[in-house]
DONULO-616368 format. One record per residue (C-alpha): residue in one letter; y, x, z; residue number from 1. Coordinates in nm, 2 decimals, decimal comma, always signed. Each point is the difference from the previous one (the first is absolute). Layout:
BEGIN
<lomi domar="A" py="Y" px="X" pz="Z" fiti="NUM"/>
...
% end
This chain:
BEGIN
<lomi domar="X" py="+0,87" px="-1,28" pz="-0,43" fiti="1"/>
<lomi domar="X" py="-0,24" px="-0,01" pz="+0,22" fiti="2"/>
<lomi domar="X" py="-0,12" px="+0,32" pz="+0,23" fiti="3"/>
<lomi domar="X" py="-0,33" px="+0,11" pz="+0,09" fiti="4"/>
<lomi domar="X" py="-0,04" px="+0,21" pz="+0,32" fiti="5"/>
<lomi domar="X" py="-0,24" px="+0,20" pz="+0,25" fiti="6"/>
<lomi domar="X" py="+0,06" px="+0,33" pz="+0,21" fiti="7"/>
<lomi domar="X" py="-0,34" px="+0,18" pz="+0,06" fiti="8"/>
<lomi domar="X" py="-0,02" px="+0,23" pz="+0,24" fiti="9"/>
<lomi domar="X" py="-0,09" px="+0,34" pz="-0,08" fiti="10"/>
<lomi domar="X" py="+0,17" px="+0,32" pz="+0,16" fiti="11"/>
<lomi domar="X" py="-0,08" px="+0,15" pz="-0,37" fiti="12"/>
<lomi domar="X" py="+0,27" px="-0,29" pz="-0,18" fiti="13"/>
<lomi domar="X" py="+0,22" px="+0,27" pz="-0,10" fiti="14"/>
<lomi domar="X" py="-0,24" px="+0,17" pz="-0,23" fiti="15"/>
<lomi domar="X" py="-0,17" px="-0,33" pz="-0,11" fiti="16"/>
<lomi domar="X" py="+0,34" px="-0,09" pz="-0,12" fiti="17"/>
<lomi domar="X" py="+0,04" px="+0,35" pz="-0,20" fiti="18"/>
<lomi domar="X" py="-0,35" px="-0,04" pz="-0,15" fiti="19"/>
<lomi domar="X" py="+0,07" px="-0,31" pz="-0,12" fiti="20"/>
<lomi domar="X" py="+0,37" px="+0,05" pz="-0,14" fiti="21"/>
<lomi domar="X" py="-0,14" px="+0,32" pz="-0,17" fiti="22"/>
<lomi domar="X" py="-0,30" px="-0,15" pz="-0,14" fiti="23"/>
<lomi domar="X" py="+0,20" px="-0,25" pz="-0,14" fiti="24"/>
<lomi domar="X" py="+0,28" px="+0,18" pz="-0,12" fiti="25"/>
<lomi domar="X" py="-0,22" px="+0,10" pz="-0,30" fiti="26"/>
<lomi domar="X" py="+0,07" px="-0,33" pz="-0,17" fiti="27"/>
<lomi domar="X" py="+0,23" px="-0,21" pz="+0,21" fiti="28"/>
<lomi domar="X" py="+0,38" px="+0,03" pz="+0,15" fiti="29"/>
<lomi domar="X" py="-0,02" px="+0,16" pz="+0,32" fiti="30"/>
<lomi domar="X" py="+0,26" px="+0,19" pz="+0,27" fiti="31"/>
<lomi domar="X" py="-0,13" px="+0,05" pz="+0,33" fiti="32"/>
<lomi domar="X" py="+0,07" px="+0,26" pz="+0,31" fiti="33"/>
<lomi domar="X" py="-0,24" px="+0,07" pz="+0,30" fiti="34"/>
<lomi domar="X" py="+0,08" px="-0,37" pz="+0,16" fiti="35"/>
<lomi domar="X" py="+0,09" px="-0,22" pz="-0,31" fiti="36"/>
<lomi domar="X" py="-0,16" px="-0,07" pz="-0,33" fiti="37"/>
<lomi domar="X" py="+0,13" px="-0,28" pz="-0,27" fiti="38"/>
<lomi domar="X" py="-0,24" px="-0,03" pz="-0,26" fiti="39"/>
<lomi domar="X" py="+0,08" px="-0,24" pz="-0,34" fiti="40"/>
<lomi domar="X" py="-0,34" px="-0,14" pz="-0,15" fiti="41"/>
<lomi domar="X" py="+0,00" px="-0,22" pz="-0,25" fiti="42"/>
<lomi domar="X" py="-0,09" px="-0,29" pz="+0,24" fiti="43"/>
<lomi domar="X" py="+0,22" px="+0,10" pz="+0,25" fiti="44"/>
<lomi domar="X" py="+0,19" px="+0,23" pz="+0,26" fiti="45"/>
<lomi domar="X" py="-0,20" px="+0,16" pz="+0,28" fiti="46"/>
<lomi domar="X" py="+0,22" px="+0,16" pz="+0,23" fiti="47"/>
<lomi domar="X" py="-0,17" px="+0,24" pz="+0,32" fiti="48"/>
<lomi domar="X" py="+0,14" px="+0,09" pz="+0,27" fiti="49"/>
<lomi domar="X" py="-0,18" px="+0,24" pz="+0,27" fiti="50"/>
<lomi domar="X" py="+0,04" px="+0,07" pz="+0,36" fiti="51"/>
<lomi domar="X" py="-0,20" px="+0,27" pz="+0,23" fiti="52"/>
<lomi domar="X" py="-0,25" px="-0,32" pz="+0,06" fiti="53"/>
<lomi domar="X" py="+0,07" px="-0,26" pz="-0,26" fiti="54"/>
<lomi domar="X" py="-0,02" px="-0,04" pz="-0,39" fiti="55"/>
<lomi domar="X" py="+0,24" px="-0,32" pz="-0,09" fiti="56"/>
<lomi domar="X" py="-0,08" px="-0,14" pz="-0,35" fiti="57"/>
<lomi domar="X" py="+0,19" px="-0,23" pz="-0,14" fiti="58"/>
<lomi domar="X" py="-0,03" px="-0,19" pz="-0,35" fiti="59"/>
<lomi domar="X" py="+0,19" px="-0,13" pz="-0,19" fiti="60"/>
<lomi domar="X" py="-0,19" px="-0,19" pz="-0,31" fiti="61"/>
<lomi domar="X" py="+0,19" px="-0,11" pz="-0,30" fiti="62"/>
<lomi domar="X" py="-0,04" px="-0,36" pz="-0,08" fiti="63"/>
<lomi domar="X" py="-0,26" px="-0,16" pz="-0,11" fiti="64"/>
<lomi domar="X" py="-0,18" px="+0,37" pz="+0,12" fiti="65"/>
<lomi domar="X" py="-0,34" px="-0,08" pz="+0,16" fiti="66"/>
<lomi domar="X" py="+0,08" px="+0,11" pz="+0,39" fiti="67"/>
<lomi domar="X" py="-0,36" px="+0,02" pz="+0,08" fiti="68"/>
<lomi domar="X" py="-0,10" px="+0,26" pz="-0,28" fiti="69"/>
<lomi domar="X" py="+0,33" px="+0,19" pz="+0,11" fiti="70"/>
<lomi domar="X" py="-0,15" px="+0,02" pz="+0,34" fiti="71"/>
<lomi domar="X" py="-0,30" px="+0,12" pz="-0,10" fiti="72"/>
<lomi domar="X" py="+0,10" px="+0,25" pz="-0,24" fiti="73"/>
<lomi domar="X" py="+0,22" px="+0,14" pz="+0,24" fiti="74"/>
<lomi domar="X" py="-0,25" px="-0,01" pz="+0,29" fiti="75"/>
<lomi domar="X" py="-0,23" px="+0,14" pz="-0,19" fiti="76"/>
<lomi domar="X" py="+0,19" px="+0,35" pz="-0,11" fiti="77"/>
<lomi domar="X" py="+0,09" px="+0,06" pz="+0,35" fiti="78"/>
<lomi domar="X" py="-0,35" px="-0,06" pz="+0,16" fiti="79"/>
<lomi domar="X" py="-0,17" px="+0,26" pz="-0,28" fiti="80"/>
<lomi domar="X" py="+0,29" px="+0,22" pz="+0,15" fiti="81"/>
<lomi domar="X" py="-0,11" px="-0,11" pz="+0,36" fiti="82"/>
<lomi domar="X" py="-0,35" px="+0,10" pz="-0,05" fiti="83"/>
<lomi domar="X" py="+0,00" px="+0,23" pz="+0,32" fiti="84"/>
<lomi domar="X" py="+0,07" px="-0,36" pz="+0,21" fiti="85"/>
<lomi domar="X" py="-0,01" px="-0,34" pz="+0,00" fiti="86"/>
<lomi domar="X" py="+0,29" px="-0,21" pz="-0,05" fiti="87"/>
<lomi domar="X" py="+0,12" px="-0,42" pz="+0,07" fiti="88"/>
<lomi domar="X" py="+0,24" px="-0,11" pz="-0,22" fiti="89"/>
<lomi domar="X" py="+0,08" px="-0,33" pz="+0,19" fiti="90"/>
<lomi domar="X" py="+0,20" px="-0,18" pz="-0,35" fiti="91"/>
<lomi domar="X" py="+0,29" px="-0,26" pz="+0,09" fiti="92"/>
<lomi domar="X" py="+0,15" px="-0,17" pz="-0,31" fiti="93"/>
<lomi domar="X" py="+0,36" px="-0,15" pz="+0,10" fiti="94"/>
<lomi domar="X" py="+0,04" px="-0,18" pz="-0,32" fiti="95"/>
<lomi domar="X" py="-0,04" px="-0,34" pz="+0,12" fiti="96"/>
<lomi domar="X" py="+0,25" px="+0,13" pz="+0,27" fiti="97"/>
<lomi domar="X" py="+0,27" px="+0,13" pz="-0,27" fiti="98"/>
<lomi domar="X" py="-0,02" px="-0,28" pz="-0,22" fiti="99"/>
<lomi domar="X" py="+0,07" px="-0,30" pz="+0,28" fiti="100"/>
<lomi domar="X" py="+0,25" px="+0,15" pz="+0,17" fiti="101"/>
% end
């Protein structure tokens, strides 16, 4: 499985990662606290993690899950929740990685 990964900096992770856990806890599996979130989607896990400065988002697509539209979906739901600021979600994918070593 591959795993899909940026941390955005934000001092407002913490409540990114609530709005997003709760907005999706409406239709998906969800726990989360302050400073971690697991979320099951139907294309994958997205698991949060937040610090005083820094969102961590990893993903964790299903196979044969389209990492791309993962990223986006995800992107986008925070950055409507972010509309106060700007944010960079700098992606790395470390499938290749995974799979050849």
């Amino acid at each position: 499985m591959s795993e899909i990964h940026t941390e955005v900096s934000t001092t407002a992770a913490s409540r990114y990662l609530q709005q997003l856990c709760k907005h999706w806890s409406h239709k998906f599996p969800v726990t989360f606290t302050k400073s971690h979130g697991d979320i099951a989607l139907p294309f994958g896990r997205c698991i949060l993690d937040a610090d005083d400065v820094c969102l961590t988002i990893r993903l964790l697509p299903e196979a044969g899950a389209d990492g791309q539209r993962f990223r986006q979906v995800v992107q986008d739901h925070i950055a409507r929740f972010a509309f106060r600021e700007t944010l960079l979600f700098d992606w790395h994918d470390d499938g290749m990685r995974r799979a050849t070593a």
